[in-house]
N, C-alpha and C positions, 0 to 999 in steps of 0.2 A: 266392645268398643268403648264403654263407659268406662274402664279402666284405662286405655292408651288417653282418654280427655281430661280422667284424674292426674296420669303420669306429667302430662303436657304441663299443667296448672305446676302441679311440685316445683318441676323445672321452673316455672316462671319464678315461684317465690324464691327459689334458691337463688334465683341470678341477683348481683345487683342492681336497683331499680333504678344506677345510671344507663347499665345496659340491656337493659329487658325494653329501656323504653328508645333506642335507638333506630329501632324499626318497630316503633308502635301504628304508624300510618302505612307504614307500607303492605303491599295488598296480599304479598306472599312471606313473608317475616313475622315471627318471632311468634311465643309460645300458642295463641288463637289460633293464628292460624295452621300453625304445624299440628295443633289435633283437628282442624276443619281435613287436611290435608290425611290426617292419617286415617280416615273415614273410608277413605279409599283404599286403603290397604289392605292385603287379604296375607296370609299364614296359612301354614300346613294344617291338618287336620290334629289338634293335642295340644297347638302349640300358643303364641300369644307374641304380636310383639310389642317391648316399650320403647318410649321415646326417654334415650339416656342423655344427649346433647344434642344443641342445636344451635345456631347463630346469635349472637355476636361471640358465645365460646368457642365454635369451629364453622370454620367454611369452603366450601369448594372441599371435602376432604377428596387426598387423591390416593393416599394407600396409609395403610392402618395397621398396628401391629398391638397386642396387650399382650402386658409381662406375668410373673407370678404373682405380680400381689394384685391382678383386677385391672391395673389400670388401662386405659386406651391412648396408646400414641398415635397420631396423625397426622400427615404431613397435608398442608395445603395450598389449594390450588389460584390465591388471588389475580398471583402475577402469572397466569395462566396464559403462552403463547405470548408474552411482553413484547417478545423483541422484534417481531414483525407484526403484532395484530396493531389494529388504529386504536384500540382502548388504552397501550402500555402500560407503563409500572404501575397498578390502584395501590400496592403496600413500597410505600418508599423505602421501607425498611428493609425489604424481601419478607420471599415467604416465611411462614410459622412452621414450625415442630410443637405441637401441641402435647400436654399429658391432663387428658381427662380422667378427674377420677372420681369418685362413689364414695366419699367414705363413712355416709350413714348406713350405708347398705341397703340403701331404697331403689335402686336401680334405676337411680338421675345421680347424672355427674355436678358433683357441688363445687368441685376444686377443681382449674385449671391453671397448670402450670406452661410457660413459653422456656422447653428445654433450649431451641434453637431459633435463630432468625438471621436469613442473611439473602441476597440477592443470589447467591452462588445456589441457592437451595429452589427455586421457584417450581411450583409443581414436580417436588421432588417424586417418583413414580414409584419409589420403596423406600421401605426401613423395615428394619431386623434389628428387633431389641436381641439384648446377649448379655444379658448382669449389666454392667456399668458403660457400655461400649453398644452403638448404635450405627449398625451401617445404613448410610444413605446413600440412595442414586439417585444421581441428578445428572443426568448427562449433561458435558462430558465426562462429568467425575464420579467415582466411587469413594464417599467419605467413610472413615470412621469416626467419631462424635464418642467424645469420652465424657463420663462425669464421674470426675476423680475425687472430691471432696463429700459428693452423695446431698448437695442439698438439690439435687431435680433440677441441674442449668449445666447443658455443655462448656465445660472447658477446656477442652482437647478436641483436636482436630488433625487428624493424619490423611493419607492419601492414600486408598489402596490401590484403584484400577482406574486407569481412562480410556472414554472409548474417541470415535473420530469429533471432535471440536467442529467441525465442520456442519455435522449433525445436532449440536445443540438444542436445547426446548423443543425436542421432538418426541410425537408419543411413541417412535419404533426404536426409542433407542434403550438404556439399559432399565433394569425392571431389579426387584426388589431380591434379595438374597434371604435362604431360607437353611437352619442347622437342620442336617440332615442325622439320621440314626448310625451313622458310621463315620462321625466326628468331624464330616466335609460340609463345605459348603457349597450350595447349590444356586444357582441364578442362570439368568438371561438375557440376551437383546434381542430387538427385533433388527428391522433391516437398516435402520438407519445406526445402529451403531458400529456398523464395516469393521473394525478395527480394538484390540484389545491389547492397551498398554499397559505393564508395571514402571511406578518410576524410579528411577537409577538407585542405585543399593535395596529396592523394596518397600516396602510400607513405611513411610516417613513421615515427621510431625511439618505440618505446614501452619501459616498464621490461621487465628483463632476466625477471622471473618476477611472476607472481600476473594476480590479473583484471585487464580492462579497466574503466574508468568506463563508464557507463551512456550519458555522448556520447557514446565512442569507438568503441563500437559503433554506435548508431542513430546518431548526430549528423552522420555524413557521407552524400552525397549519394546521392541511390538513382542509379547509373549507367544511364544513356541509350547504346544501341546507338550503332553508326556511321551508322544511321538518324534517329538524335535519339529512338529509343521508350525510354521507362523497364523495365528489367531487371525486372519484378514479375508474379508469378503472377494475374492479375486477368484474362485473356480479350481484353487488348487489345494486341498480338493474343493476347500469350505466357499458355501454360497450365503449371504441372505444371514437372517435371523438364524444366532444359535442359541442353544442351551450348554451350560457348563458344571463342573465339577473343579474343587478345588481345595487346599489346605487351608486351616482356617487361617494364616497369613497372607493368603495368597498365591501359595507355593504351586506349583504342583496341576497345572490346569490342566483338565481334560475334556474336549468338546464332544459330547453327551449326542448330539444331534442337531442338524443343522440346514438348511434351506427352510426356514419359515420364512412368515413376510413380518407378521408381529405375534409372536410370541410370548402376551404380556404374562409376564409370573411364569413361578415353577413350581410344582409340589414333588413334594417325595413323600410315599408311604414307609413305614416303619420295615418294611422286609427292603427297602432301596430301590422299589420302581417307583420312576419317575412320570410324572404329566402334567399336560399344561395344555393352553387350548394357543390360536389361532385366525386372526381374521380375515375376512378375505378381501381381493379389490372390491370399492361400495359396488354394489347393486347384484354381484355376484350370486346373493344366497348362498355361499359358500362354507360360514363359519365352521372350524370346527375345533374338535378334543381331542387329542394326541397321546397313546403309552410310548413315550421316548426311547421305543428299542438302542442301545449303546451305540453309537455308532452310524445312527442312520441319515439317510436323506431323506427332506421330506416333503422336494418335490415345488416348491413354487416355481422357481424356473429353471430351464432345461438345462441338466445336469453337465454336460458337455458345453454346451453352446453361452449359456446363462440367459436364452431367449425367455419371453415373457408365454404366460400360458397362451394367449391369444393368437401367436402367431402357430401358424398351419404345420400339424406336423401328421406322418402315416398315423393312422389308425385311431386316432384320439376320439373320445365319450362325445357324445351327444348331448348328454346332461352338461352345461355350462360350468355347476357345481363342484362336478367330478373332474372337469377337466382342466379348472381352473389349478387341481394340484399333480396335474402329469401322471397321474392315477393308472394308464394306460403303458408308462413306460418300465422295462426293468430297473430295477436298482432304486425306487421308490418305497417306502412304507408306507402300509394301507393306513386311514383315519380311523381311531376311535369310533366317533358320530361326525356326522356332520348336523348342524343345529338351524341351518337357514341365515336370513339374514340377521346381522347384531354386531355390535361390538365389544366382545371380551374383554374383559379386565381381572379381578381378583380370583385368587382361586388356593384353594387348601384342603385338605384329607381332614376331614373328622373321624377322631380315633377316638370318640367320647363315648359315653350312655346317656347322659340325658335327655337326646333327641330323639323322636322315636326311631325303632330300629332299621325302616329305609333309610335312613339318614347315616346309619353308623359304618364305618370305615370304607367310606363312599368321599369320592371329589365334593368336593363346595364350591360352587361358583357364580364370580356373578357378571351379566353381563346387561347396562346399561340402557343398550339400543333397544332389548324388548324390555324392559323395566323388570326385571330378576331375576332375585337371585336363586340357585336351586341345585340340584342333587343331580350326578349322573350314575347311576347305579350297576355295577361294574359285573361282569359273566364271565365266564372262561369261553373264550371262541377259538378252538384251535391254540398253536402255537400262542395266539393273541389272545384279544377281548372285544368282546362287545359291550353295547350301555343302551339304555333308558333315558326317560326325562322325567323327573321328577322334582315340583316347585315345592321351594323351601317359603319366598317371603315376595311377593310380588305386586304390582298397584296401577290403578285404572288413572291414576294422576299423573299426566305427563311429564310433569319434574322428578318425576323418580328418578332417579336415577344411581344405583348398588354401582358404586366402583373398588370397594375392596370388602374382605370379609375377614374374621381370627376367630379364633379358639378361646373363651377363656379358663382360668381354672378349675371354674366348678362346670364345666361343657358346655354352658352357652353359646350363640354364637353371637357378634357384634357386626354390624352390616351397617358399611359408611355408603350413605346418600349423598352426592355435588348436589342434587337436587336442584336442575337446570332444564330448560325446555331444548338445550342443544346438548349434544354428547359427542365431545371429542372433534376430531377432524379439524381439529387447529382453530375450533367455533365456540364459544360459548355463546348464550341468549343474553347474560345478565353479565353488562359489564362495567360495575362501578360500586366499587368496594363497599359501599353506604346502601345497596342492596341485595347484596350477595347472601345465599342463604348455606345453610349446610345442616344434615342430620348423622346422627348414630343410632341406630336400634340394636336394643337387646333382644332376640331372638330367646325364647325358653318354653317349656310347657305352661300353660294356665295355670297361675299360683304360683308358680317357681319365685323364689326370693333369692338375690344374690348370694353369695358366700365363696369367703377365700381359704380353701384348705390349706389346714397349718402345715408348713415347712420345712422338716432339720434335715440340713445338708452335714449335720456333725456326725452325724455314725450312718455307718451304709447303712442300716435297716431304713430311717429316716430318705435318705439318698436313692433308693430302690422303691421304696413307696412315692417319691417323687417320679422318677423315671416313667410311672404308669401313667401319670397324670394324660390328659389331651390337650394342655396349653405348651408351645413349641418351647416359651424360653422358661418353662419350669424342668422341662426336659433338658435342656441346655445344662441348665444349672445342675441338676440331677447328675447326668453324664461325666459335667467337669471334675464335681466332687468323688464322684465313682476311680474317676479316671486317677485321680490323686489320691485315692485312697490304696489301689492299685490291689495287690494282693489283700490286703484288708479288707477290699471289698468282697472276696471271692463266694466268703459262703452264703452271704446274702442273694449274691448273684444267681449262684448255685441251686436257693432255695426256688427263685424265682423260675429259674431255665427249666429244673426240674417237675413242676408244682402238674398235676393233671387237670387241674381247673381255670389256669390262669390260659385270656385268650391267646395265640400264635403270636400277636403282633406286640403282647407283651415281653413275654418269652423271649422274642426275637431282639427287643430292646436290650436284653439282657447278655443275650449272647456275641453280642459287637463289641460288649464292654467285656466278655470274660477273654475276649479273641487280642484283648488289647493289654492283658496281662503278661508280662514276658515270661514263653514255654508253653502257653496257653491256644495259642492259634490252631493249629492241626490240631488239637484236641476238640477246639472249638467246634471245629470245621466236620471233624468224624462224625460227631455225636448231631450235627445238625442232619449230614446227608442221611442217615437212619430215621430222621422223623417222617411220619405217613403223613401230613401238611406237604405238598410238593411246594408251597412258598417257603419253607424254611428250608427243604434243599435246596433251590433256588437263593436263598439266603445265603446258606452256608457254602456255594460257588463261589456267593461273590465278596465274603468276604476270604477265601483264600486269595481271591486275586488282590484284592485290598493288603493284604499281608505279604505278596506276594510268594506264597506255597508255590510249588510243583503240584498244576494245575494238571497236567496229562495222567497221572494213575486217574485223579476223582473223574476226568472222561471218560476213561474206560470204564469206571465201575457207573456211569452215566448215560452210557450208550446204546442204553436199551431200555431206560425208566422209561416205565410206564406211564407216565406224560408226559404229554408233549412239550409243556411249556419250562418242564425242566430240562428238556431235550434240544429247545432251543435256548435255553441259559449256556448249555455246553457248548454248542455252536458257536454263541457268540463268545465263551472263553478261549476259540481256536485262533481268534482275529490277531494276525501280526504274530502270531506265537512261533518262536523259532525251532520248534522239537522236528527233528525229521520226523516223527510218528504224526506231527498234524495229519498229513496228508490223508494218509489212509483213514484216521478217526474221522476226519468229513464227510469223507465215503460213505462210510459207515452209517454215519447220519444222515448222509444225503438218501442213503437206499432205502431211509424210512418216510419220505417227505410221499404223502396221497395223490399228489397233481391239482389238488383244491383247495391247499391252505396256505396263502397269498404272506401270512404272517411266518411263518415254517421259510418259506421260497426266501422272504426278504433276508432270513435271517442267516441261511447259508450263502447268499450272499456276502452279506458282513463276513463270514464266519472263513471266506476265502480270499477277502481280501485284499491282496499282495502277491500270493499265487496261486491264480486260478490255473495256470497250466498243471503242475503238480495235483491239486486237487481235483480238475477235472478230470485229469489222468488215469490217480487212483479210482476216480467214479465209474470210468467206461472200463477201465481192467475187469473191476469189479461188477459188472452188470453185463459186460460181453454183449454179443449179440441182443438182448432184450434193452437195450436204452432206449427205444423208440417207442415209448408208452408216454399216457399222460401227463406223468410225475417225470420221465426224462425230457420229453419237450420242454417242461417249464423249466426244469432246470436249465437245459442249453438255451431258453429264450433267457434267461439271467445270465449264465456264464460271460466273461470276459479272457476265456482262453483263446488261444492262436488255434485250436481245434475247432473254434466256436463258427467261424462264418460257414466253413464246409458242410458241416452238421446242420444249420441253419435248411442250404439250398437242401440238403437231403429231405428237409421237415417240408418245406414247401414245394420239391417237386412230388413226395409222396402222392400217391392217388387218394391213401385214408385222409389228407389235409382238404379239409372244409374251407371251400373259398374264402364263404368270412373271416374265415383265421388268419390268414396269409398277410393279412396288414399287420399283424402282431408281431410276426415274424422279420417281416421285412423291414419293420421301426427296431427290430434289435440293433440291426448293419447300422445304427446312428452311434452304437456307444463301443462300437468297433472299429481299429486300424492296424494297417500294416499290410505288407504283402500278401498276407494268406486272404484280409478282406477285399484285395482286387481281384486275385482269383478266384473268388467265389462268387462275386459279385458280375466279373466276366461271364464264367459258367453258367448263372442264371440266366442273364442277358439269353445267352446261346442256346438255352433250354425253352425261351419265350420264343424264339423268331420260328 
């Protein structure tokens, strides 16, 4: 601790002594007391944290991104809730885009830059540094933030996405975007942002500061999936909070998964699954962590109907927790964990070393309500996953408060404190700009000293040596230059993809970028589904979809791997696929699902999507007389074929059906219609009397 009350002091001296003494009397401000405050802080076992920044350099921070050279952007939170809380605007100015940075390499930020500041930005809930171009969200808008001249101060301003204006200064609406390992980008809302617009001709330059006109938000077009479905919370199919994928113009959007309630953040690991956690209504104990199978729903409210958990439905959990996410019904994805009560916030993949190794290519996350931040450490469960809990940085000081967390380049982590006796819920405790506090910890082992490893994006060896790094927008930069260097880059690549020592998740970096060479892609794609890592055949599935290959040979040569969770990769590449051969390949797969892996079921769900008659078809051709087993009930409890209510009363007048069961059954007839479900539903009736 005698070193976090050294760190504190540094900090003081480095600030200037007009703003060190701005909150010299106040009882929770400035450098005293933020090491009386970090007394209370507790670290992992190896590890140490310091105090890098603190108030009047940042405050209220509300989501945090560092680039390659170290620095810490941060967006904050003054004018927090403005437009209806009774405190309103404390920064007349709007909020700050801050850049903290280090440049003695003491591990206190000596230099703070204001990139941005504008009303339009007020607890902005992301940013995504990207080289010289910074996306921000601030519901209702999605900016891009350029800084074209490079002295560290936006002056560009474009418009990527808006979501509903309606929902404004809300914490369920859009959250922070994040460059994924296959050149897309990745983001989210929760549920207040219902609605996802591009505006007219696309990404366009708007003025430098102040509001948008009233077209420029509503006036461009509600964006349409790569399905052709409109992006809008209305049931058809999409509910509630989603997750997305997309071009890094915006092109191209594809909704990832969808029925959460708030969804804050997105990660993607290096082989391209996705997670993100989830909160639940307050008191619920509900919280949880989400692997964003393609495709899914995830259950807040009733899929059909769009009813709230609480209202009465067959068969539902007894746990409050459980049932608060429809847990009970088909066509749902199980949870990750479930965490208890909290409110989630930041969250990111550490692909680093210098944590120790619980920590390494494990979730980061932090979540506020219990004060930390910490590790979910990741298993193969069946087709799925399971996880752990494991704290990273955590405090017995009620103002704690970890609302976002990054990577930086030498594997640190940074872990932004609001540092507030309230968390979220449209509440702050401290509401007047003149005592607002805010922190940043450097997160590292005992002794660890900063340092920025050196950078040549000018020859791919340089470029591929970047690529490994664990800071997201060293990767960025890495990948662009790769991507430009195109065939020049190949043998560097090569060396990499090839190497027996270098981990999977490097490798696999490497192999997105050799897939993006033209000629390159089915080559790409062979040589991944040969690797014994079932994550890089799973890799190399998905980027033939990405490329889009003829996805039906690698099923077949798929359809019998030896794990599962590459077996549901293939499944879910059958989703919408138009080959007359789906059919029967579902079968196929389906013939191998146990009747107990909840993650397996969901996924041939997805995987039949659009025609389950055809598919359930081939299944029963295919299984004859024996479908009446554990593994075929659960499927016919998922199916949505016209085969399906019959089959139903057949399970529930059985003799072998355990009374208990029969409410499971009988909650299927909710996500079924048509003629065939009143005849079935007659026949039971007639089977009861």
């Amino acid at each position: 601790m005698k070193r976090n009350v050294l760190l504190a002091a540094a900090l003081a001296a480095a600030l200037p002594a007009s703003l060190t003494a701005v909150h010299a009397d106040a009882t929770r401000a400035g450098a005293a007391a933020a090491a009386e405050q970090m007394k209370q802080l507790h670290v992992a076992d190896g590890l140490a944290a310091g105090l890098f920044a603190l108030e009047p350099m940042v405050v209220n921070p509300a989501d945090m991104d560092v680039d390659h050279r170290g620095r810490v952007w941060v967006t904050e939170g003054a004018n927090y809730r403005s437009t209806f809380q009774k405190w309103g605007i404390q920064r007349k100015d709007g909020d700050r885009i801050m850049i903290l940075e280090d440049t003695k390499g003491t591990g206190v930020a000596d230099k703070a830059t204001v990139f941005y500041q504008d009303l339009s930005i007020n607890t902005a809930l992301g940013i995504c540094v990207l080289g010289n171009r910074v996306i921000v969200s601030s519901a209702p808008y999605v900016f891009i933030l350029s800084d074209t001249d490079g002295d560290g101060i936006a002056d560009k301003r474009e418009l990527l996405f808006t979501t509903d204006p309606g929902q404004a200064d809300h914490d369920h609406a859009v959250h922070a975007f994040v460059f994924g390992p296959d050149g897309k980008l990745y983001f989210n809302f929760g549920n207040a942002g219902r609605v996802l617009r591009r505006p007219k001709g696309g990404t366009h330059e708007v003025p430098l500061h102040g509001k948008l006109s009233a077209d420029e938000i509503t006036g461009g077009e509600i964006v349409r999936d790569v399905n052709g479905v409109e992006v809008v919370d209305r049931g058809r199919p999409f509910r509630q909070g989603m997750a997305f994928r997309c071009n890094l113009d915006g092109s191209d959007v594809e909704v990832l998964g969808h029925n959460f309630r708030n969804n804050y953040e997105v990660a993607v690991d290096s082989f391209g699954t996705v997670w993100q956690s989830d909160n639940d209504d307050d008191g619920n104990r509900g919280v949880r962590i989400n692997y964003v199978m393609e495709g899914g729903n995830y259950g807040y409210t009733d899929e059909i109907t769009g009813a709230g958990w609480g209202q009465k439905r067959t068969g539902w959990e007894e746990d409050i927790s459980r049932r608060h996410w429809h847990l009970n019904d088909p066509g749902v994805v199980p949870n990750l964990l479930q965490t208890g009560a909290g409110a989630p916030t930041g969250i990111a993949i550490y692909e680093g070393t210098l944590l120790p190794a619980v920590f390494r290519n494990q979730i980061l996350h932090c979540d506020p309500g219990q004060r930390v931040a910490r590790a979910y450490p990741v298993t193969r469960d069946g087709a799925g996953y399971a996880a752990s809990i494991t704290n990273l940085i955590w405090s017995d000081d009620a103002w704690f408060r970890p609302s976002d967390l990054a990577i930086a380049p030498d594997g640190a982590v940074f872990v932004a404190d609001w540092n507030d006796s309230g968390v979220g819920g449209h509440y702050m405790a401290d509401q007047q700009l003149e005592t607002m506090t805010g922190r940043v910890y450097r997160v590292a082992p005992k002794g660890n000293r900063p340092s920025v490893p050196a950078l040549d994006l000018r020859t791919a060896r340089g470029a591929v040596a970047a690529l490994q790094s664990p800071n997201h927008e060293t990767r960025y930069l890495a990948w662009m230059a790769l991507r430009t260097l195109g065939r020049k880059a190949e043998p560097e690549l090569l060396k990499l993809w090839d190497s027996k020592t270098a981990p999977s998740r490097q490798r696999v970096r490497a192999l997105h970028l050799l897939a993006q060479i033209d000629g390159r892609a089915a080559t790409s794609v062979a040589a991944a589904l040969k690797e014994s890592d079932p994550d890089l055949r799973i890799a190399g599935l998905r980027i033939a979809r990405q490329h889009k290959l003829d996805v039906i040979p690698l099923i077949k040569a798929l359809a019998h791997d030896a794990n599962v969770q590459v077996r549901r990769e293939a499944i879910l590449a059958l989703r919408h696929h138009p080959s007359p051969d789906a059919p029967a390949l579902w079968a196929e797969l389906a013939r191998q699902h146990d009747g107990h892996d909840r993650w397996y079921l969901e996924a041939l769900g997805l995987g039949a999507d659009g025609r389950w008659d055809a598919c359930l078809g081939a299944y029963l051709a295919a299984a004859g007389t024996q479908w009446n087993t554990p593994a075929g009930r659960d499927i016919i409890w998922r199916s949505r074929a016209k085969q399906t209510p019959a089959l139903l009363v057949k399970i529930i007048n059985d003799p072998a059906t355990q009374e208990s069961a029969k409410p499971r059954y009988l909650r299927a007839f909710d996500f079924l219609s048509g003629a065939e479900k009143d005849a079935a539903l007659l026949e039971l009736i007639g089977a009861l009397k």
